[in-house]
Every structure is written in C-alpha cells, then in structure tokens.
C-alpha positions as a LaTeX table, in Angstrom:
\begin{tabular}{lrrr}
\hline
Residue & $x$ (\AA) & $y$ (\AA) & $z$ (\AA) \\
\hline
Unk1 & 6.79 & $-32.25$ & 12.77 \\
Unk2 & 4.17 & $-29.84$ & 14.28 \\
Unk3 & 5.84 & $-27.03$ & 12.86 \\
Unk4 & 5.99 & $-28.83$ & 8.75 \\
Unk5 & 1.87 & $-29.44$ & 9.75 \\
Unk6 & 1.76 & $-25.80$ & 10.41 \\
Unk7 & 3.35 & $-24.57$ & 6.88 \\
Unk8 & 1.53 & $-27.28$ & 5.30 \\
Unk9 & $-1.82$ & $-26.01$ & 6.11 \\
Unk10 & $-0.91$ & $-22.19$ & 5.88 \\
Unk11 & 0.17 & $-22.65$ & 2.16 \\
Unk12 & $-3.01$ & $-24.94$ & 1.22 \\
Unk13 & $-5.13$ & $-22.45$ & 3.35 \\
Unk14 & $-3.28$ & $-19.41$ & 1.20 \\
Unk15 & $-3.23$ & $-21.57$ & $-1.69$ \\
Unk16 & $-6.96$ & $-22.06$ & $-1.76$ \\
Unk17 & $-8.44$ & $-18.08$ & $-0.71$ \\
Unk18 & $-6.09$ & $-16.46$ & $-3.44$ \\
Unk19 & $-7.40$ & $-18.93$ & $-6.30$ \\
Unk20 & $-11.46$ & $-17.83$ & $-4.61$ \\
Unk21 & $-10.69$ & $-14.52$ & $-4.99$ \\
Unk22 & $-8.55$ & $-14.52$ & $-8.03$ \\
Unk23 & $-10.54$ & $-16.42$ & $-10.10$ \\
Unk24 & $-13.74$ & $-14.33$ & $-9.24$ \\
Unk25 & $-12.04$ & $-11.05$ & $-9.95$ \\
Unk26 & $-10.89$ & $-12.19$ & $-12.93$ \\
Unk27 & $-14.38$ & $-13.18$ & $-14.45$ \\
Unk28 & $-15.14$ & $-9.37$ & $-13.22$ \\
Unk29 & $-12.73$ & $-8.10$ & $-15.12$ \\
Unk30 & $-12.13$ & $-10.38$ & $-18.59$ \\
Unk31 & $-14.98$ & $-11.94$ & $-19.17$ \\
Unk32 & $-17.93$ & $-9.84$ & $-20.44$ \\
Unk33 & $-22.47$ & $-10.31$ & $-19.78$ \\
Unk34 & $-23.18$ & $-14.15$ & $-20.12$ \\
Unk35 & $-19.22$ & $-15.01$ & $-20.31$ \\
Unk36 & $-19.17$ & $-14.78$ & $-16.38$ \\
Unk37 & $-22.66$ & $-17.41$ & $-15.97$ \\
Unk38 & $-20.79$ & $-20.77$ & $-14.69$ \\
Unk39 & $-20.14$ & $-23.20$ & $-17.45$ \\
Unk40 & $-19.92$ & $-20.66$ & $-20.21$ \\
Unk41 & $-16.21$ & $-20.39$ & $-20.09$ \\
Unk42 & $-15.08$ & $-21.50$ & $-16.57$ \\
Unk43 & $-17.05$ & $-23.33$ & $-14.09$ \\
Unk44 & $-17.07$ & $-20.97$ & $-11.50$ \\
Unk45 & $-19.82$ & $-22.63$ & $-9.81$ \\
Unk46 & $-17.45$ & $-25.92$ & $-8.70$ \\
Unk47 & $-14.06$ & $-23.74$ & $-8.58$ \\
Unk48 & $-15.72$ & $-21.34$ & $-5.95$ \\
Unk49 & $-17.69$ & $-24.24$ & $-3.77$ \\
Unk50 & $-14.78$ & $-26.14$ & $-3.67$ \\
Unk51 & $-12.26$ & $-22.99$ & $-2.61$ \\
Unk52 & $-15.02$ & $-22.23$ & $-0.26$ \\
Unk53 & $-15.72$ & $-25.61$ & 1.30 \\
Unk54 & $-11.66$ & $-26.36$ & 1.48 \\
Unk55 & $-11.19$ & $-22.70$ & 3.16 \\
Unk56 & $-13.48$ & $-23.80$ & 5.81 \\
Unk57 & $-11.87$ & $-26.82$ & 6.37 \\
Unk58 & $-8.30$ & $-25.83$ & 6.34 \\
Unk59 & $-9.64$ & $-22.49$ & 8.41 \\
Unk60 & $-10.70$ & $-25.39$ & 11.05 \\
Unk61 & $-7.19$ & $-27.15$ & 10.94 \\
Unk62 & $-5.10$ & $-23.75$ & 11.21 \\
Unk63 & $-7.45$ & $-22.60$ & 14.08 \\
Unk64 & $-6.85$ & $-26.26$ & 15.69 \\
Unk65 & $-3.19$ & $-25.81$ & 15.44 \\
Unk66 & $-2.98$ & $-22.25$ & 17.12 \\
Unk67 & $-5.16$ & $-23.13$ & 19.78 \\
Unk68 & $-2.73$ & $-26.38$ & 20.49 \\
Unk69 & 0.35 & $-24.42$ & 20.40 \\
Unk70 & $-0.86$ & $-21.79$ & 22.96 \\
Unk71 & $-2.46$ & $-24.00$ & 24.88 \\
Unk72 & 0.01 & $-27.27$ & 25.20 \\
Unk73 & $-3.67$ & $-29.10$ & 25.02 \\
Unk74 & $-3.17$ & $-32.67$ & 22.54 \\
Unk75 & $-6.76$ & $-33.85$ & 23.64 \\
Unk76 & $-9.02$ & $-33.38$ & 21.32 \\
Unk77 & $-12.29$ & $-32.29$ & 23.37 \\
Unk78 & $-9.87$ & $-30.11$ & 25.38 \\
Unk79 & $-8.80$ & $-28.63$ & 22.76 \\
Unk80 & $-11.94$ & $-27.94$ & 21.35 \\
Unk81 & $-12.95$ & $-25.55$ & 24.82 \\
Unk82 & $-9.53$ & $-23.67$ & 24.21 \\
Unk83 & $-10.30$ & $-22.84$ & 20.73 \\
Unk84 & $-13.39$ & $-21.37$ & 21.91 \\
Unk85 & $-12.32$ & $-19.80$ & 25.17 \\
Unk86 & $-8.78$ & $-18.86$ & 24.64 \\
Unk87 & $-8.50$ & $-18.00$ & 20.70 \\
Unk88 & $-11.95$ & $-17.65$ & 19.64 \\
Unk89 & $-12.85$ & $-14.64$ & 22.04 \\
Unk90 & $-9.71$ & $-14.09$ & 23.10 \\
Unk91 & $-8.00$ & $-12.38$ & 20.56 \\
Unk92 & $-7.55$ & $-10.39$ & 17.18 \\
Unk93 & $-6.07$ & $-13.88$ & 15.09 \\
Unk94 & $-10.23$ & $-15.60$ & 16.91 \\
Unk95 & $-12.51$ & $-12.26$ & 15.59 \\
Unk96 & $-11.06$ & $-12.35$ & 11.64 \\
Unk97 & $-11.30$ & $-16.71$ & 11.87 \\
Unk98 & $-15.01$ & $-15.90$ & 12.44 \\
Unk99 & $-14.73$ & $-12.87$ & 9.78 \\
Unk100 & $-13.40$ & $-15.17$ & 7.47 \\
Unk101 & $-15.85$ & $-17.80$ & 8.14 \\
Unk102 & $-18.51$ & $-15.87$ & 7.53 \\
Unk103 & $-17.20$ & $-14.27$ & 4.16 \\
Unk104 & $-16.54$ & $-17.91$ & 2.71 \\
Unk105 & $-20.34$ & $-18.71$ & 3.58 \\
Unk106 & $-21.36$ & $-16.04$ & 1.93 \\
Unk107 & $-19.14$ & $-16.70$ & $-1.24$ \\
Unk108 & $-20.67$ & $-19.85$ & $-1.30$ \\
Unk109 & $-24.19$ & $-18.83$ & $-0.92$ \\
Unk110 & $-23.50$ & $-15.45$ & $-3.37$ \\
Unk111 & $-22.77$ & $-18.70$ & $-6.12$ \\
Unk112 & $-25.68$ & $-19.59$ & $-6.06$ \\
Unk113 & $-27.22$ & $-16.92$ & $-7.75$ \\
Unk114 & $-24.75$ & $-17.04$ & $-10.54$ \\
Unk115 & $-27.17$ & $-18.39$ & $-13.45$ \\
Unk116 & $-29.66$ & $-15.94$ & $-12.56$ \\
Unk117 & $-27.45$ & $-12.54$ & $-11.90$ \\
Unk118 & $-23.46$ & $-13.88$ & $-12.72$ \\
Unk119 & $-22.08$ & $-9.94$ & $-12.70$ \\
Unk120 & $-23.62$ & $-9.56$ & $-9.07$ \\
Unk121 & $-22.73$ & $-13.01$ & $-7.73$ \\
Unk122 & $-19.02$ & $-12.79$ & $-8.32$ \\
Unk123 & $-19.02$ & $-9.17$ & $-7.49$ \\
Unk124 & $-20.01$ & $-11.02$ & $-4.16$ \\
Unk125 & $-17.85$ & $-12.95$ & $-4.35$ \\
Unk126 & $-15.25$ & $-11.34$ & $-5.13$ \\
Unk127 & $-15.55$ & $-8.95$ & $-2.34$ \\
Unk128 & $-16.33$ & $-11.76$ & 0.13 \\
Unk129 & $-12.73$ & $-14.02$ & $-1.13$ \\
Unk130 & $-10.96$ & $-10.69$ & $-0.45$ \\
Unk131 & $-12.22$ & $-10.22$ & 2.80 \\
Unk132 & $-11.43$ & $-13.99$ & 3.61 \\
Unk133 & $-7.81$ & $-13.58$ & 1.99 \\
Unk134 & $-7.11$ & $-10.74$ & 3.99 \\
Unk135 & $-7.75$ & $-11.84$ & 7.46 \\
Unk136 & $-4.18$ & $-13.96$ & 6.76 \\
Unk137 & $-2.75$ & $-10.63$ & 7.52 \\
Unk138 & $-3.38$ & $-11.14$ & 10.82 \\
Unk139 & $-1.57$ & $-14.23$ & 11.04 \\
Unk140 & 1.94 & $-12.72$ & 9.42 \\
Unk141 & 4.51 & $-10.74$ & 10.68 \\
Unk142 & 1.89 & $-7.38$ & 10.93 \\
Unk143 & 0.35 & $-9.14$ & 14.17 \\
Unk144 & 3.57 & $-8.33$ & 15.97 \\
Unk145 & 3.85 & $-4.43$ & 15.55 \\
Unk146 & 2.09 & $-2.02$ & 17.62 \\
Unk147 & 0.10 & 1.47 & 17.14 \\
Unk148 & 0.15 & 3.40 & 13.85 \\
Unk149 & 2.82 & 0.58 & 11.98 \\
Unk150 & 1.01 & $-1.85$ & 13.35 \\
Unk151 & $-1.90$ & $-0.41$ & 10.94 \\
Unk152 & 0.41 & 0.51 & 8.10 \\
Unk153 & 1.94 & $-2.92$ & 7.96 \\
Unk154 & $-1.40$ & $-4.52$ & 8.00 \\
Unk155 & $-2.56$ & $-2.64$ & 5.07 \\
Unk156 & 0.47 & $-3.51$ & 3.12 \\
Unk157 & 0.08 & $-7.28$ & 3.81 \\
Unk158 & $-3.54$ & $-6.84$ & 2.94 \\
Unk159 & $-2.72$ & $-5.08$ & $-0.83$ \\
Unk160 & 0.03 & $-7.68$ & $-0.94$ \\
Unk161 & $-1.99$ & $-10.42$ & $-0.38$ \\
Unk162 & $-5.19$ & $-9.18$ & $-3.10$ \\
Unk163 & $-2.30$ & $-8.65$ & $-5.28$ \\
Unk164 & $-0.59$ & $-12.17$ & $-5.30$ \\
Unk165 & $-4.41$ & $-13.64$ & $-5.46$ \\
Unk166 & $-5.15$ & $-11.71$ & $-8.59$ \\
Unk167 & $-1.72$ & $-13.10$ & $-10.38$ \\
Unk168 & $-2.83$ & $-16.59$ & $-8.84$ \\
Unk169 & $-6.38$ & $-16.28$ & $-9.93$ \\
Unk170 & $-5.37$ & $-15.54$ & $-13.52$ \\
Unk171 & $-2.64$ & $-18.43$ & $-14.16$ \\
Unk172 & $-5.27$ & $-20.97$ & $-12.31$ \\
Unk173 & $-8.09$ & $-19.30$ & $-15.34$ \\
Unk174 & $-5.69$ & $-19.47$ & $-18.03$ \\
Unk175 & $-4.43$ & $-22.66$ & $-17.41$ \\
Unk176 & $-8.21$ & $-23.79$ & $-17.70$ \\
Unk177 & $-8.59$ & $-22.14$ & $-20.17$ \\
Unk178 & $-5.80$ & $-23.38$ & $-22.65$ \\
Unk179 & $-7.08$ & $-27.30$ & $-21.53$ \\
Unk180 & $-7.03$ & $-29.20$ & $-24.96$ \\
Unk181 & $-10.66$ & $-30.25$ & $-24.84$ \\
Unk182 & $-11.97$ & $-26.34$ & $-23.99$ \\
Unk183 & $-10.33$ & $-25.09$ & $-26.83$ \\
Unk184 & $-12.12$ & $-27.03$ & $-29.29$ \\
Unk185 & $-12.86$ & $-24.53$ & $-31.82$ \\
Unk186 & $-11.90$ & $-20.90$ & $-32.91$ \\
Unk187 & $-14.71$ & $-18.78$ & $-31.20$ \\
Unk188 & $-12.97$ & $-20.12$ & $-27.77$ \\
Unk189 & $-9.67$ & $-19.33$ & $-28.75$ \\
Unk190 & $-10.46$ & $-16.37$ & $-29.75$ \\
Unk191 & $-11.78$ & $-15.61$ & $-26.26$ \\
Unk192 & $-8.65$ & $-16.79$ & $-24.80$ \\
Unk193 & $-6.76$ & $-14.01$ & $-27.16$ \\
Unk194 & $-8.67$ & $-11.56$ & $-25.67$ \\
Unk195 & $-8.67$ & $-12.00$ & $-21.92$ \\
Unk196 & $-4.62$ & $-12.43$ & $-22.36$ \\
Unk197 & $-4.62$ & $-8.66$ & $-24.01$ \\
Unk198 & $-7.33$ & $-7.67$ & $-21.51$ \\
Unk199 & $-4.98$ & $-8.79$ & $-18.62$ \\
Unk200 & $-2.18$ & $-6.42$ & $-19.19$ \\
Unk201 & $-3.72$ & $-3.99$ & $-17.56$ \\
Unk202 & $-4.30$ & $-5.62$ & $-14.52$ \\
Unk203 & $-1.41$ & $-7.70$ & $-15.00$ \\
Unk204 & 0.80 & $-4.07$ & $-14.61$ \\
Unk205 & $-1.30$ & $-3.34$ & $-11.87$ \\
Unk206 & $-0.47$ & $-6.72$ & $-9.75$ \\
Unk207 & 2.85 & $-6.38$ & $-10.96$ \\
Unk208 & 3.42 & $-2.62$ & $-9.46$ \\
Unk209 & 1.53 & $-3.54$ & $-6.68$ \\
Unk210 & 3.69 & $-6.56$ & $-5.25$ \\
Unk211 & 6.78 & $-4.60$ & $-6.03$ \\
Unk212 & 5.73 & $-1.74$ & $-4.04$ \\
Unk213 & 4.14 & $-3.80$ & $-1.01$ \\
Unk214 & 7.10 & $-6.59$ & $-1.18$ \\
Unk215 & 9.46 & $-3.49$ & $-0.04$ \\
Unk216 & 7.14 & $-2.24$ & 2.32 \\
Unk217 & 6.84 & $-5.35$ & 4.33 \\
Unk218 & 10.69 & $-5.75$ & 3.84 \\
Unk219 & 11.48 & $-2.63$ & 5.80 \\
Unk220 & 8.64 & $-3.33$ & 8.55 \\
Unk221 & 10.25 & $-6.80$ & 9.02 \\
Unk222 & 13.82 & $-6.46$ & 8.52 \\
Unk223 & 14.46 & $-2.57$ & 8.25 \\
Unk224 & 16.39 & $-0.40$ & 5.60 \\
Unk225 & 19.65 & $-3.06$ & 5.55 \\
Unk226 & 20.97 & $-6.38$ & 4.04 \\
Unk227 & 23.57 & $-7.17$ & 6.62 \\
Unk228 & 23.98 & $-10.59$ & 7.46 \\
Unk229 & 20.17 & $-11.25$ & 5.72 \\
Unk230 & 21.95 & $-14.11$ & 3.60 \\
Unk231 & 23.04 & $-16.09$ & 6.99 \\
Unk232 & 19.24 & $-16.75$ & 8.32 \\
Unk233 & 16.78 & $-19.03$ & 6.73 \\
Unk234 & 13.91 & $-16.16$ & 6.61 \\
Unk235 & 16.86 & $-14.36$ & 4.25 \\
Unk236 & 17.60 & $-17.52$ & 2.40 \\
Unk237 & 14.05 & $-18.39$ & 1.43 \\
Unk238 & 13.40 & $-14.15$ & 0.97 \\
Unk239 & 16.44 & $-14.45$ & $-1.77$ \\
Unk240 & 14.82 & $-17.14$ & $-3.31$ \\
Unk241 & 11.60 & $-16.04$ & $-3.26$ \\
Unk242 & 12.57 & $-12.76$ & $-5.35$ \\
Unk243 & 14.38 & $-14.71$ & $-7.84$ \\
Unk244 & 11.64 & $-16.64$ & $-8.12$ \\
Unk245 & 9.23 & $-13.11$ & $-8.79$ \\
Unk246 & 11.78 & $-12.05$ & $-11.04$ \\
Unk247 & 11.49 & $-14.80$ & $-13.22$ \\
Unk248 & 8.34 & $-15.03$ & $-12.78$ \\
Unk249 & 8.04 & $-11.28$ & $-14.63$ \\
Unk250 & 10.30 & $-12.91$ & $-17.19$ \\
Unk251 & 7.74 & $-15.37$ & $-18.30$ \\
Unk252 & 5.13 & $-12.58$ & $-17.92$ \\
Unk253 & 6.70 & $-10.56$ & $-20.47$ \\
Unk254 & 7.11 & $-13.31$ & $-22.77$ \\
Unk255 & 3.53 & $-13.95$ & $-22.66$ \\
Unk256 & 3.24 & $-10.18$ & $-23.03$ \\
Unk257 & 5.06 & $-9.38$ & $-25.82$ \\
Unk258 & 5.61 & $-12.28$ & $-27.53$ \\
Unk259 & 3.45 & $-15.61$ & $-27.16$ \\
Unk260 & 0.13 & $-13.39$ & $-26.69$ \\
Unk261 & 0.30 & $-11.27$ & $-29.96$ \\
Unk262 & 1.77 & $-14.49$ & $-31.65$ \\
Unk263 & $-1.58$ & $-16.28$ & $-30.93$ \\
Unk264 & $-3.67$ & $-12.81$ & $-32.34$ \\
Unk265 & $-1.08$ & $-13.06$ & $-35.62$ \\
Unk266 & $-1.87$ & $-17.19$ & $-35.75$ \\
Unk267 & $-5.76$ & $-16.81$ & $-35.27$ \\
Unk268 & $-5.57$ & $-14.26$ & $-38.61$ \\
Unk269 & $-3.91$ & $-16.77$ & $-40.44$ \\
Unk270 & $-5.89$ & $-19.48$ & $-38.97$ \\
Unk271 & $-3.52$ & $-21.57$ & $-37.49$ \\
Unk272 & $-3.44$ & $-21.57$ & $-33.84$ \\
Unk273 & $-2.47$ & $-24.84$ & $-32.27$ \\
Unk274 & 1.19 & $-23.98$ & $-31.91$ \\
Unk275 & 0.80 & $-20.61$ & $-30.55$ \\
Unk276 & $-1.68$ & $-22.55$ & $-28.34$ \\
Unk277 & 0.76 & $-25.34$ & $-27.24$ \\
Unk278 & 4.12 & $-22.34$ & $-26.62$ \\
Unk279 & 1.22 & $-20.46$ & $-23.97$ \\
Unk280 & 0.59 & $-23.80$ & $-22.48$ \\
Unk281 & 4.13 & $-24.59$ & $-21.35$ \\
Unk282 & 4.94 & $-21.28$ & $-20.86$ \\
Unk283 & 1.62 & $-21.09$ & $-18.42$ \\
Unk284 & 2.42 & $-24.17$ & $-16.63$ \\
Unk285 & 6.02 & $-22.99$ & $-15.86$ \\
Unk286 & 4.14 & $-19.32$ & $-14.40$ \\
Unk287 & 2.27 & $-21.52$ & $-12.59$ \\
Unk288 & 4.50 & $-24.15$ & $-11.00$ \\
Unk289 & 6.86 & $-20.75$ & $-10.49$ \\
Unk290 & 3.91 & $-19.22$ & $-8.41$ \\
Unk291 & 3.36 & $-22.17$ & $-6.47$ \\
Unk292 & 7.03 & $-22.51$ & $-4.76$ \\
Unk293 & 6.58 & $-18.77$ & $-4.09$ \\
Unk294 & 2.87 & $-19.16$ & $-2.47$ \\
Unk295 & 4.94 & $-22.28$ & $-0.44$ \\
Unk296 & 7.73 & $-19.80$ & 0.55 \\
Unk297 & 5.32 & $-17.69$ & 2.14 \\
Unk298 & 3.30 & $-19.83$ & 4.17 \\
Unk299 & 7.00 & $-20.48$ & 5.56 \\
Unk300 & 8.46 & $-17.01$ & 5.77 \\
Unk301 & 4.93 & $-16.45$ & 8.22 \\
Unk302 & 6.26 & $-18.74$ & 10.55 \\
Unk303 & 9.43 & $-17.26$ & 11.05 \\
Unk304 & 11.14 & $-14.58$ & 12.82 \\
Unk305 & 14.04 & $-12.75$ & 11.57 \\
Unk306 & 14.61 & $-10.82$ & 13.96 \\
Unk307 & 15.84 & $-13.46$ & 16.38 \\
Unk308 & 17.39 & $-15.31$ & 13.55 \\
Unk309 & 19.38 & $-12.20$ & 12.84 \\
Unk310 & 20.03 & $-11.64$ & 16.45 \\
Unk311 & 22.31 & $-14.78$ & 16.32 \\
Unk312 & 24.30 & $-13.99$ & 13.69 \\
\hline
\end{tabular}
C-alpha cells in the first residue's frame, strides 16, 4: 500500500512540475509580445498558480513519505521532527526539497507580474519550473552513484527530465488550445497553425534529446546489455515504456507531416473544422500516450534493477 502511495504522489508530483515548466517555455517560445499576457491565448496565470500551489503540496506529501520510510515514525508530530532533523538537514534529497520550494514560490510570485511584463515573468518562470523539475533528479536512480558518474548521471536525468516537460508542456497547450469554445473564429486558428509549425523545431530538439538521454540513463542503470532485462519488472515496464515513445513519435509525425500542413491547406480554403477535429483526437491520443509514460516513470524511480536482475 505504502509503496502504490509512493508512485502515486511521484507521478502527480512529476506530472504537475513538467506541465509548470512546459507550458511556460512554450509561451517563450510560440507565442509572440502580447500573445504570452495571461488570458490572451492561454491562461497562464491559473495553469502556473495551480502547478505551483499543487507542487507545494505534493512536495509536502513526497517529503512526508521519505521521512516515514527512513524513519519507521507513523505519528504524525513525530514525524514532523524527523522531516526536519533527519531529511531536511540531513541530506542531498532535504537541500533540493527546500531548492524546489523556493523556485515554485518564486514561479508563483514571477506570475504576478505577467500583465505588466509577460516575456520577463515566464522567462521567470520558466527558469524557476526547471529548477523545481530538476531537483527530481535527485530522487531517481542518479542518487545512488558516486564521484564523477554520479555527476554525469545527474545531468542526464536533469536534460531528460526538461526534455519530457517541454513535450508535456506542449500537448497540455495544444490540447487547450484546440478546446471547441477557444477556437471560435479564424484569427485563433490561425494562431494554432502557427505554433504547430513553430514547434518542429523544438519538437526535434525534445525528440533528439530524450533519445540521447533515455540511452544514457540506460547504461548508468543497467549497463551496455539486455540479458535477462525482459524477466524483471523495471525491464518489463522499460519495454513498455519505449513502445510507448515510439508511438508516441508516430503520432508526432503525423501531426508533423500530415494533420499540421492539412490545417494550413484547410485555413486557405477556409474550411477548417475537420482538420481541427483529426488534431484533436490525434492530440488527445499524444496525450493520454504521454501520461502512461510520465506513470511508468514515477514507477521505474522506485525500483532497482540491479537486485531484480541479481535474482534472475
């Protein structure tokens, strides 16, 4: 039971700082002067308070948890002195809960500037969700290695991390943005065209990224071999979890190639609404897809393949 509450708040808690620092670098990089103040196009003033009020709350519950598992302690006001004595000050996982803390404060306060200066405030807070996002690193498999890996592996969960937030970050935007009553007349569908051909780029970035950082971690965690990787449950849900990225690049490149210059070719011709409804479902699949694999995750932290291996 304790250990389904553990993955249950690690994927909401991972869930929740990829979509704050996702969405925010994606109004950095689509949207363009007065397209980034909230309200214009997304309401980035309620999507980042409530990312940034849920982080803190879920950053409470996962720091809870640890400090009950290495302490044994079920009593709450107990409990409370261990977080504080034993976690808190005692070790790396205590210092980047305060970092984090602290960067989700200042997301929230960065917002609230957004009417006045919107290019500055999510530069904020864009800077202050990656911060946030990466301090998970330290709760992964990176934690475990020692010296110069220990390092290397960190950064690699760290550009793995800011790369699954930016894919995130985009399907949560585009999914809000292809809601039926926001796309109410051309002007905003044109906008829509635009930030799907102005996400390629980035989109090829993410993609390379992931790829590259996926078989980093792989040989920090496992090493340079398959053998008997099928007969654990870390290389059951790893299998799945790539077939699940793979098709994940399949919908990507039918968005790509196909549904996004399909909308540009319907928006000429003036009718848009079922280019509009094909990059809804196809969206929503992307997004559902992403999901499982953000749920995966938060499960593959809590394992250890090593030992698992070690039985085979």
């Amino acid at each position: 039971m304790s250990d389904s509450v553990n993955i249950a708040v690690r994927f909401v808690l991972y869930m929740d700082l990829m979509l704050l620092f996702g969405l925010a670098i994606f109004g950095l990089y689509s949207l363009r002067g007065k397209e980034r103040i909230s309200g214009a196009v997304l309401n980035f003033e309620s999507l980042i308070f409530g990312t940034v009020v849920f982080g803190v709350l879920l950053s409470l519950a996962a720091m809870l948890l640890l400090a009950k598992a290495m302490s044994g302690v079920a009593e709450l006001m107990e409990l409370q002195r261990h977080v504080f004595e034993m976690v808190l000050m005692g070790t790396d996982v205590g210092l980047t809960w305060m970092v984090r803390i602290a960067a989700l404060v200042l997301a929230g306060v960065a917002m609230t500037v957004n009417k006045r200066f919107p290019t500055l405030s999510l530069w904020v807070v864009t800077l202050c969700g990656a911060t946030a996002l990466a301090t998970l690193a330290w709760t992964g498999h990176g934690a475990m290695d020692e010296g110069n890996r220990r390092y290397v592996h960190f950064a690699s969960d760290i550009f793995h991390l800011l790369a699954a937030g930016g894919w995130l970050g985009a399907l949560a935007a585009f999914a809000l943005l292809l809601r039926t009553k926001i796309l109410n007349g051309e002007q905003e569908v044109r906008i829509l065209s635009r930030v799907l051909t102005g996400f390629e780029s980035a989109g090829a970035l993410i993609v390379v990224s992931l790829s590259v950082t996926g078989i980093v971690n792989y040989l920090f965690i496992v090493g340079p071999t398959v053998e008997n990787i099928t007969f654990s449950t870390y290389g059951v849900l790893l299998c799945l979890k790539i077939v699940l990225f793979a098709a994940m690049l399949v919908l990507a490149t039918l968005n790509r190639f196909h549904l996004s210059p399909l909308l540009k070719r319907s928006i000429q011709n003036g009718e848009y609404t079922g280019a509009v409804n094909a990059l809804r479902r196809s969206m929503a699949l992307e997004f559902s897809v992403a999901i499982i694999i953000v749920c995966l995750v938060a499960w593959l932290g809590t394992l250890s393949p090593e030992m698992e291996m070690g039985t085979v």
